[in-house]
C-alpha positions as CSV (number, residue, x, y, z in Angstrom):
1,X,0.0,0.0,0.0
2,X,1.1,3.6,-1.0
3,X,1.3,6.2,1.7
4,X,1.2,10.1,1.2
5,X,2.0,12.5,3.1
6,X,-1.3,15.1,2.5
7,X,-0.1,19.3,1.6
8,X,-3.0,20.8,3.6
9,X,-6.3,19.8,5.2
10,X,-8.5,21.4,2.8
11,X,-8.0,23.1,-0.8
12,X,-8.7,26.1,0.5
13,X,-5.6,26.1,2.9
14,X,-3.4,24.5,0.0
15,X,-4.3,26.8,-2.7
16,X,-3.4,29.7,-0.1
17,X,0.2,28.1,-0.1
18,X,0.6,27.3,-3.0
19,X,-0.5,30.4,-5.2
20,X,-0.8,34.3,-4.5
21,X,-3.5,36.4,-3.5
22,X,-3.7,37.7,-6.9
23,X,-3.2,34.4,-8.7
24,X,-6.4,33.2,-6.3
25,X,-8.2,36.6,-7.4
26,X,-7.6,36.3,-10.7
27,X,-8.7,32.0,-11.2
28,X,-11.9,33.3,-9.2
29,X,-12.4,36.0,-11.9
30,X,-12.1,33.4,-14.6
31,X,-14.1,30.7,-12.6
32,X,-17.1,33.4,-12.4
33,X,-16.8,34.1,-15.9
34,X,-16.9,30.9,-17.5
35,X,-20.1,29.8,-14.8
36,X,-21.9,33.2,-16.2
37,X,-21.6,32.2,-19.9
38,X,-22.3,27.9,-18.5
39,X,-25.6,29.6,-17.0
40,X,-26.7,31.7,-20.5
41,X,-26.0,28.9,-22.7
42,X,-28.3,26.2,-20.7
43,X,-31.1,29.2,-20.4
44,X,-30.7,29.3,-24.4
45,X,-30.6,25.3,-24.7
46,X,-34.1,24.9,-22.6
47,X,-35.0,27.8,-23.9
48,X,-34.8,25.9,-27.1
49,X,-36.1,22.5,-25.9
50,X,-39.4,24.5,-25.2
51,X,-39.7,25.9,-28.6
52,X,-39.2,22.4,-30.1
53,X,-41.9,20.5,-27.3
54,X,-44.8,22.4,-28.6
């Protein structure tokens, strides 16, 4: 069996460690970003399906 030693408890205390506060700012920009346009393009897809049901 393989043992590791674990970095951190959590991935919030490893990403602190690991990467700056503006490296962190800047991933959570980009993570907000790409959810918005996830959100508008599955409002368009049902929006879609709808159309297509009746």
């Amino acid at each position: 069996m393989n043992k590791t030693n674990a970095i951190g408890s959590n991935w919030k205390e490893i990403r602190k460690e690991l990467f700056s506060q503006e490296e962190i700012h800047k991933t959570d920009e980009r993570v907000a970003s790409i959810r918005k346009k996830l959100k508008k393009k599955e409002r368009t897809a049902k929006k879609i399906r709808n159309v297509h049901e009746y």
